[in-house]
C-alpha positions in Angstrom: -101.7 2.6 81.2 -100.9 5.6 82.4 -98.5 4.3 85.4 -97.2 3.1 82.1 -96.7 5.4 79.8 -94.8 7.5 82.1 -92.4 4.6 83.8 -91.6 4.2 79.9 -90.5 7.9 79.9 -87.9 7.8 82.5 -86.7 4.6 81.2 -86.1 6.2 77.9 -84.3 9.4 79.4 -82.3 6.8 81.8 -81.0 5.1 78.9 -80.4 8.1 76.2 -78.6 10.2 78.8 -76.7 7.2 80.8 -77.8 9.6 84.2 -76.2 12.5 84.6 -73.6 12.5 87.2 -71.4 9.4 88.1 -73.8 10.0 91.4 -76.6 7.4 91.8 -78.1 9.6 94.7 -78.1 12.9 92.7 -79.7 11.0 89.5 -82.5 9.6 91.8 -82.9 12.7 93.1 -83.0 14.6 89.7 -85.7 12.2 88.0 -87.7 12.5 91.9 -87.6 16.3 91.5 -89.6 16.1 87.7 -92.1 13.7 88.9 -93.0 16.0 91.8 -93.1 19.0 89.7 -95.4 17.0 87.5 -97.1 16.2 90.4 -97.7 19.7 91.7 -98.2 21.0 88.2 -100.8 18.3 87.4 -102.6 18.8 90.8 -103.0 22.9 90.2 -100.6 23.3 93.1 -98.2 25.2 91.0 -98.2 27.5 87.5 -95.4 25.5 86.2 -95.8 27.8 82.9 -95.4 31.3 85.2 -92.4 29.7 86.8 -90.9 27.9 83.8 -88.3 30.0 83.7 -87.0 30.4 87.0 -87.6 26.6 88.1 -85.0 25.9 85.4 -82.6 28.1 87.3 -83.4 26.9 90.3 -83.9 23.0 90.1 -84.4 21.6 93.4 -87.0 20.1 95.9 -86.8 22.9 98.0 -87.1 25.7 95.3 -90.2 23.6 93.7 -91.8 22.8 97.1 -91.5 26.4 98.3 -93.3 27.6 95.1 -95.9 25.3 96.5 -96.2 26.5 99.7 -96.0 30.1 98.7 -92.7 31.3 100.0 -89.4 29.7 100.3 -88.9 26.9 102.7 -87.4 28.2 106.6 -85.9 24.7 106.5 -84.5 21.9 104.3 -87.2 19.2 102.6 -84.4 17.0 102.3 -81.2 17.2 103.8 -78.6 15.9 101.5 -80.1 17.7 98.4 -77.0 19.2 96.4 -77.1 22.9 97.4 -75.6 24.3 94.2 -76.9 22.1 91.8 -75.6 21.7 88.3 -77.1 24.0 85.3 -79.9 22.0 83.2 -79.1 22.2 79.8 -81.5 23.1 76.9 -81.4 19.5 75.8 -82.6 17.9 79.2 -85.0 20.9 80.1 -86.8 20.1 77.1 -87.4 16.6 78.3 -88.0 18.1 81.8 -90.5 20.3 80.0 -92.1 17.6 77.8 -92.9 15.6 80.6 -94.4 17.6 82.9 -96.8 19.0 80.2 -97.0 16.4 77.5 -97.2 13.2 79.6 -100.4 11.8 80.7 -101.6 14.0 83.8 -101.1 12.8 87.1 -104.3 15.3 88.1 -106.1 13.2 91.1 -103.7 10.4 91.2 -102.8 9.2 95.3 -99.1 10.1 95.5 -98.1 6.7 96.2 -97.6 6.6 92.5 -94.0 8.0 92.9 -93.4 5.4 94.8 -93.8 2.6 92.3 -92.2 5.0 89.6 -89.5 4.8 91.8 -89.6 1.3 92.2 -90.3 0.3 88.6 -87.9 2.2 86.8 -85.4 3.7 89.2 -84.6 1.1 91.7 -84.5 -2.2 89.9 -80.9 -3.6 90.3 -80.6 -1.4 93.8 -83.2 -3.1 95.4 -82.5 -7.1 94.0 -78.9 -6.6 95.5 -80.2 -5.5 99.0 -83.0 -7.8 99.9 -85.5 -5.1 99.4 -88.7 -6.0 98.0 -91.7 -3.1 98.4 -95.1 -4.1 100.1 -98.2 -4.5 96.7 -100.6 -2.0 97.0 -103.3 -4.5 97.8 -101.1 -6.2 100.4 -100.7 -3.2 101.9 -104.0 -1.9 102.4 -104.7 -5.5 104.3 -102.2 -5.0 105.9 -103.2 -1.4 106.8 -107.3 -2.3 107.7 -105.5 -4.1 110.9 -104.1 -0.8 111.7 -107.7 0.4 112.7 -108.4 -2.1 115.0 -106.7 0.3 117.3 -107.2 3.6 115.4 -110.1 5.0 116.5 -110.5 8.8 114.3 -112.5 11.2 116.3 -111.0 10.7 119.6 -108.1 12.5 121.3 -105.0 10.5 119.2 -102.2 13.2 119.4 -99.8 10.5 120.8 -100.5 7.3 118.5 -98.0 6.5 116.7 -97.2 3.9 113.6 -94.1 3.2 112.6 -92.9 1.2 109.5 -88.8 0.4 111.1 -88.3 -0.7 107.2 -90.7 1.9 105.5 -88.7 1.7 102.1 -90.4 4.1 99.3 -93.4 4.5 102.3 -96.1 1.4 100.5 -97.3 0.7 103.7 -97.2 4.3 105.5 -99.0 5.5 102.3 -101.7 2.3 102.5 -102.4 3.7 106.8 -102.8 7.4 105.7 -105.5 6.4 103.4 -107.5 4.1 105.5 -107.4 6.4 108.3 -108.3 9.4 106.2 -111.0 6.7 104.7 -112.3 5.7 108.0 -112.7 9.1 109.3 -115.3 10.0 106.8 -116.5 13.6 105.4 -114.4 16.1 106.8 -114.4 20.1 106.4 -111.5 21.2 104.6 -110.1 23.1 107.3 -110.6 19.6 109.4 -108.7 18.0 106.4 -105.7 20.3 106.7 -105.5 19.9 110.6 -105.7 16.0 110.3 -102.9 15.8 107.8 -100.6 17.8 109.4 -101.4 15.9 113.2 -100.8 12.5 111.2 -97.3 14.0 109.4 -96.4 16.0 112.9 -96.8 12.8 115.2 -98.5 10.1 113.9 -96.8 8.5 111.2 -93.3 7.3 111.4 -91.2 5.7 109.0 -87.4 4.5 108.9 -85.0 3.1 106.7 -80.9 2.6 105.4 -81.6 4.1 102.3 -81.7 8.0 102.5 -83.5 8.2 99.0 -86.0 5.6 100.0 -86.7 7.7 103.5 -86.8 11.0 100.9 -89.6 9.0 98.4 -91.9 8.2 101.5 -91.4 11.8 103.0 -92.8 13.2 99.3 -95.7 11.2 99.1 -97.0 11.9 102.9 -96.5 15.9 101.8 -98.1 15.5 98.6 -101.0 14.0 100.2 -102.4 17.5 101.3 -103.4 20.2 99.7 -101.1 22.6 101.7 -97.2 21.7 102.4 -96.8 20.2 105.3 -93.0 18.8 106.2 -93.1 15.0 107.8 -91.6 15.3 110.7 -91.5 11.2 111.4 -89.1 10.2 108.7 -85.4 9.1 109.4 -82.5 7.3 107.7 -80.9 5.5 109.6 -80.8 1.2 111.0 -83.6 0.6 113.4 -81.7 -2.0 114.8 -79.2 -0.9 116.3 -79.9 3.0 116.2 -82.2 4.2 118.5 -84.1 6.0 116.8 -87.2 5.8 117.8 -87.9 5.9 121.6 -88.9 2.4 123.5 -92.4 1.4 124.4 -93.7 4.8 122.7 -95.0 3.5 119.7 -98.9 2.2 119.4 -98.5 0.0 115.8 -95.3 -1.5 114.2 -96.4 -2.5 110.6 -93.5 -3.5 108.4 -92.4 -5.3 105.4 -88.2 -6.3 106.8 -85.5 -7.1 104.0 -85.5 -10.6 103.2 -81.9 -11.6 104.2 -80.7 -14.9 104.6 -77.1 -15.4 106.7 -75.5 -15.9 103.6 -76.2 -11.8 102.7 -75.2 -10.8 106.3 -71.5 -9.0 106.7 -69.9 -10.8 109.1 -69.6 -7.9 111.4 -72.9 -6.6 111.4 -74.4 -10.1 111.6 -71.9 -10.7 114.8 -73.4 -7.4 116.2 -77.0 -8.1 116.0 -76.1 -11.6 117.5 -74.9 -9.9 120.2 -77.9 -7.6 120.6 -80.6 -10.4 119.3 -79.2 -13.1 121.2 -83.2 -14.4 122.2 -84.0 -14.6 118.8 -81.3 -14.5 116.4 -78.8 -17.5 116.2 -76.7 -19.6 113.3 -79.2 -19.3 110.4 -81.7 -16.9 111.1 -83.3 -14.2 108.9 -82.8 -11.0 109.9 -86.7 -10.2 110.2 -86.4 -11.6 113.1 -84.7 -9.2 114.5 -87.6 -6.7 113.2 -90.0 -8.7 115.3 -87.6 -8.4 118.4 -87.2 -4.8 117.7 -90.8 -4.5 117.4 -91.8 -5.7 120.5 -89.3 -3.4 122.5 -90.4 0.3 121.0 -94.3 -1.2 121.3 -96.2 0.0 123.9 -98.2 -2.0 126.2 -100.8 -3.8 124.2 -99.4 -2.2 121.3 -99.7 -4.1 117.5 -97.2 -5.6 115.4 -98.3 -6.0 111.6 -95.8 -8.0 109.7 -95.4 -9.4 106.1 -92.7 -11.8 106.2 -91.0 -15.1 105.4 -93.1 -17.7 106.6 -90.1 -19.8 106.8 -90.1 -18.8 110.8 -93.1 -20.9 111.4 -91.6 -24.7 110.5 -87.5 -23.8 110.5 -85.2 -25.3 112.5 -83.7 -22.0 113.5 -86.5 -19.9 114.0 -87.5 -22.0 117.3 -86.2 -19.4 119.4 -88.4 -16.7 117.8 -91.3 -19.2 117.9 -90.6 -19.2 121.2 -90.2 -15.9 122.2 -93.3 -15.2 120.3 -95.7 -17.5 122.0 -94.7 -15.9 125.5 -94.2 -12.3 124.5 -97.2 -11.8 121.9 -100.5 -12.7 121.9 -100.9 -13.9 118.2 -104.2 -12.8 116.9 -104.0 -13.9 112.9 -101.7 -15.7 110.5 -102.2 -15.2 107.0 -99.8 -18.2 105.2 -99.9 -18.0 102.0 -98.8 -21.7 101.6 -96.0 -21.3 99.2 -97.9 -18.5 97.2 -95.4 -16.3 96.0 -97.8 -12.9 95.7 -94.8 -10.2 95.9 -93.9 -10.3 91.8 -90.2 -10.9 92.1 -89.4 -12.4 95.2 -87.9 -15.8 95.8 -89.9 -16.7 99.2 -93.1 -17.7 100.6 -94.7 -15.1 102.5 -97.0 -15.1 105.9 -98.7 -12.1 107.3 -98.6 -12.2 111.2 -100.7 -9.7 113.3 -99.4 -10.1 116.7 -100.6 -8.3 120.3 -97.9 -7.2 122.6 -98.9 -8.5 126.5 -97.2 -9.3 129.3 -99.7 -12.8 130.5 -101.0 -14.5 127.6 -104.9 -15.8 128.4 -104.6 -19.9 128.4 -108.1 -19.2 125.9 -106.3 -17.1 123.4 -106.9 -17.9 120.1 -105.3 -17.6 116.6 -107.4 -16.8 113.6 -105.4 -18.7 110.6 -105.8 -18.3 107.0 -104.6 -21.1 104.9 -104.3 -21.3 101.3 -104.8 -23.7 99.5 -102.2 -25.1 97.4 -103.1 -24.8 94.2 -101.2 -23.2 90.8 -102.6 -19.7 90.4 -101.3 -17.4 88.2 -100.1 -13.6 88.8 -102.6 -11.7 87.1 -105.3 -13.9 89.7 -103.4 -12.6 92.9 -105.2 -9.2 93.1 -108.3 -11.3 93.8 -106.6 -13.5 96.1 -105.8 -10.6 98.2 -109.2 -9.4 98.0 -110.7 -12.6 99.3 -108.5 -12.2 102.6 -111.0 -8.8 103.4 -114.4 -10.9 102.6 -113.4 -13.3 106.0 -115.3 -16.2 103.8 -115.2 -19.3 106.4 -116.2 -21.1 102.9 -113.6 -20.0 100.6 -112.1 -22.3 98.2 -108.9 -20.6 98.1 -107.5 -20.2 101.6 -109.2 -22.5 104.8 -110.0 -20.1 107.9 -109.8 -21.6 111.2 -109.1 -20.9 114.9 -106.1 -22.3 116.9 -105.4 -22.3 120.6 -102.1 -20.3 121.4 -101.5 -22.7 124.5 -101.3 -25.7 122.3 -98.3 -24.3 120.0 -95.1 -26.4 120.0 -92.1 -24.3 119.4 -90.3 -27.0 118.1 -92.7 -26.2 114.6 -95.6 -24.4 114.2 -98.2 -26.8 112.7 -101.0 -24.7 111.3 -103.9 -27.0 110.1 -107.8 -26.5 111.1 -108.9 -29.5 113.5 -110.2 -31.6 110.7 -106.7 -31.9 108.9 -105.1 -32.2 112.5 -107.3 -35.2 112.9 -105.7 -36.6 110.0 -102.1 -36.1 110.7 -102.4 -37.3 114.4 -104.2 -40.3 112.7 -101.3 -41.2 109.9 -98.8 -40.3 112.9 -100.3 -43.8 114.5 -100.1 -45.7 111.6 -96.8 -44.7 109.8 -93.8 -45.6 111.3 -91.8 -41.6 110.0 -92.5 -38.1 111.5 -94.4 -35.8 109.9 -91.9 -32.8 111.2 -89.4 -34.7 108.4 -92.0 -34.1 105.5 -91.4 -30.7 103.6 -94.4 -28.6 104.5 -95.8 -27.6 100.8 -96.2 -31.5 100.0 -98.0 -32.4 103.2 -101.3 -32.3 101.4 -100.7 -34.8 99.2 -99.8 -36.7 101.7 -102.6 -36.5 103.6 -104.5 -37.2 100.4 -102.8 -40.0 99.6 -103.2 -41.7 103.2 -107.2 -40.7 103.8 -108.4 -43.5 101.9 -106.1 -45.8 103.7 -107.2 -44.1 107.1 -111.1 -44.3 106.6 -110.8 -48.1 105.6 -109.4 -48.8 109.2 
C-alpha cells in the first residue's frame, strides 16, 4: 500500500506537469532526486525542515547527498547530473515539499524500493521498447542464496567480486547485499560501516547501457548504510564489447540479460557481436547468449555464473552451439525451468534459472540438479509461493519435479530435461511410434506422454 500510494504520486505529477524539460534523463533524474530526499528525510539522515530552504536552491544529488554526509561531496555522485540546474518553482516545490513530508514514510524501508518506483512509474514504455525486464524481488533473492555458496563472510574477501554485466535499476545487486549482510549475522556498528563500504569499494559490481539505470543501482547500494559511502563498482557502458571489467577477475556473474530476439538487433551491432561471439552466437540467437559467453571469459577459475534467462536455449535449433559450449566449458550444477511459467509480470517468454561452474575438465560423474514444473495454470498472485517452494528443496513437491541428471549424457542437439521415470517413458513411445519426439513442441509433451502410458503399460 504504501509502494502504492507513493508510485500514485509521481504518476499524478508526471501527468499534471507533462515532465519538465523536453529531457527524459533530466526528468528521471528530477523525480530520483525527491525520492532520495524522502529517503534521507524519512530515515533521519537529514533535517529536511533546517534545510528546506537552501535544498530548493540547490536541487541536486550531490547538494542532498553532501547534506547527508556532512560536508559537500570532493567528487561527483553522478556524473552527468546538470551542473546548473533549473530554478524550482513555488508550484513544483510545493509538490516536492508535500511529498517528502506528507507521503507515507519510507522510515526503515530497504532502498531497493527506488528501484521498483523507478520501474513502476518512471520507466514503463523505456523499458518495453528495449527488451529490459527487471529481476522480482523474490526471484532475485533465489537467485542471490546461490551467491553464498561461494561467499563465505568472516574470512579474508577483499578481492571477491560479483558482477551483474546487465545490473539495470540494481534488483539483483540489491537481493546479494542483503543476503550477505543477512548471512553475516550480528555485527557492531562500526563492523557494519566497514562491511558496507568493503562491499561498495570492491565487491559489488554492476553494468549497464542505460546511465540512469547504472545511477538507480548506485543510490540504493549508498542508501544502504547509514554513513555515505560512493559505489565505486558501477559503470555505464556495453559489457559486451567494452571492456569494462577485467577478464578472469571476477568470482560471481549473476545477471538478468535483455531479452532480444534477432529481429530487435541493429544490423551492425548484431554483425559485431557475430564477429566477437562467433562460438555461440549465430543466425537466430538471443543475445543472452552472448551474456553467458561474456560470463565465462571475466569469471575466474571455478568462478559462478547465476543466470535468469530464456529457456528457449535449452530445446532451440539455434542455441546448439551454446549448448555445446556449455556442456564443455561449465559444469552445470542446477536448472530451474519454469516449464512455460511466465513468473516475470509482463514478459512474453518462458524463463529458466541456470547456475553454472566455470572449469577447465568436467568430471564424467558431474551431475545436474533440475527443477521441473509442473505444467499446470497458476495464476500471478500464486507465483510468490511458487518461488518460495524453489528454497524448501521439497523432492515431493507437487509443483515443480526435482531430479538429478548426468552432464555426460547431454545431447547438444536438445537438452531433454525429464527425471528417469519420464525418460523411461519417452524412450519407450520412441520404440513404438513411428515420429520423433525432438518434432513435438516441448510444453505439450506431457500430454503426450499421458496420452501414450496407458497404451505403453498394456504392452
Amino acid at each position: 500500500m504504501k509502494f502504492q500510494e507513493i508510485s500514485d504520486k509521481l504518476t499524478q505529477f508526471i501527468n499534471r506537469y507533462n515532465y519538465l524539460t523536453e529531457d527524459r534523463s533530466a526528468n528521471v533524474l528530477f523525480l530520483l532526486t525527491c525520492i532520495v530526499l524522502k529517503y534521507l528525510a524519512d530515515n533521519q539522515r537529514i533535517d529536511f525542515e533546517a534545510h528546506r530552504k537552501d535544498i530548493k536552491k540547490h536541487f541536486t544529488l550531490d547538494y542532498i547527498l553532501g547534506l547527508w554526509q556532512g560536508a559537500p561531496l570532493r567528487s561527483a555522485f553522478w556524473e552527468q547530473e546538470q551542473i546548473d540546474p533549473q530554478p524550482i518553482g513555488d508550484e513544483i516545490w510545493g509538490w516536492v515539499c508535500e511529498l517528502t513530508t506528507a507521503s507515507p514514510s519510507l522510515a526503515g524501508e530497504n532502498p531497493g524500493l527506488i528501484g521498483s518506483l523507478y520501474e513502476a512509474s518512471l520507466l514503463i514504455n523505456h523499458k518495453k521498447n528495449h527488451g529490459i525486464f527487471y529481476t522480482p524481488e523474490n526471484i532475485a533473492a533465489y537467485m542471490a542464496s546461490d551467491v553464498l555458496r561461494s561467499f563465505q563472510p568472516g574470512h579474508d574477501q577483499q578481492d571477491f567480486r560479483i558482477l551483474d554485466p546487465a545490473c539495470g535499476s540494481g534488483s539483483l545487486l540489491n537481493a546479494v547485499y542483503d543476503e550477505i549482510v543477512a548471512q553475516s549475522g550480528a555485527l557492531s556498528p562500526a563492523e557494519k560501516e566497514a562491511q558496507h563500504r568493503q562491499l561498495l569499494d570492491t565487491c559489488l559490481l554492476g553494468v549497464d547501457r542505460d546511465p540512469i539505470a547504472c545511477l538507480v543501482t548506485r543510490l540504493i547500494l549508498t542508501l544502504k548504510g547509514s554513513q555515505y559511502v560512493k559505489p565505486r563498482g558501477v559503470f555505464c557502458g556495453d559489457i559486451l564489447t567494452e571492456e569494462i571489467v577485467t577478464a578472469q577477475s571476477v568470482d560471481v556473474v549473476i545477471g538478468n540479460p535483455p531479452y532480444v530476439g534477432h529481429k530487435e538487433i541493429q544490423a551492425e551491432y548484431m554483425k559485431l557481436l557475430k564477429n566477437r561471439y562467433a562460438e555461440v552466437y549465430r543466425d537466430k540467437g538471443d543475445l543472452s547468449y552472448c551474456f553467458i559467453y561474456r560470463g565465462w571469459e571475466l569469471l575466474k577459475p571455478a568462478g559462478q555464473l547465476i543466470h535468469i534467462t530464456s529457456r528457449y536455449f535449452i530445446e532451440a535449433f539455434y542455441g546448439k552451439p551454446l549448448r555445446a559450449f556449455i556442456r564443455k566449458a561449465f559444469a552445470i550444477q542446477e536448472i530451474v525451468d519454469f516449464n512455460g511459467l511466465r513468473v516475470i509480470e509482463g514478459v512474453g517468454v518462458d524463463p529458466a534459472i541456470i547456475r553454472l561452474a566455470k572449469k577447465n575438465r568436467i568430471d564424467e560423474g558431474q551431475t545436474i540438479l533440475v527443477k521441473r514444473f509442473f505444467i499446470k495454470n497458476h495464476k500471478p498472485e500464486s507465483y510468490p509461493q511458487l518461488i518460495q517452494s524453489l528454497e524448501q528443496n521439497n523432492q515431493q513437491s507437487d509443483i515443480y519435479e526435482s531430479f538429478e541428471l548426468l552432464q555426460a549424457r547431454l545431447n547438444d542437439d536438445s537438452w531433454r530435461l525429464y527425471s528417469p521415470a519420464t525418460q523411461g517413458i519417452i524412450e519407450k513411445i520412441e520404440k513404438k511410434t513411428p515420429f520423433a519426439l525432438d518434432n513435438v513442441r516441448p510444453l505439450s509433451l506431457n500430454r503426450l506422454i499421458r496420452h501414450f502410458v496407458p497404451l505403453i503399460r498394456s504392452c
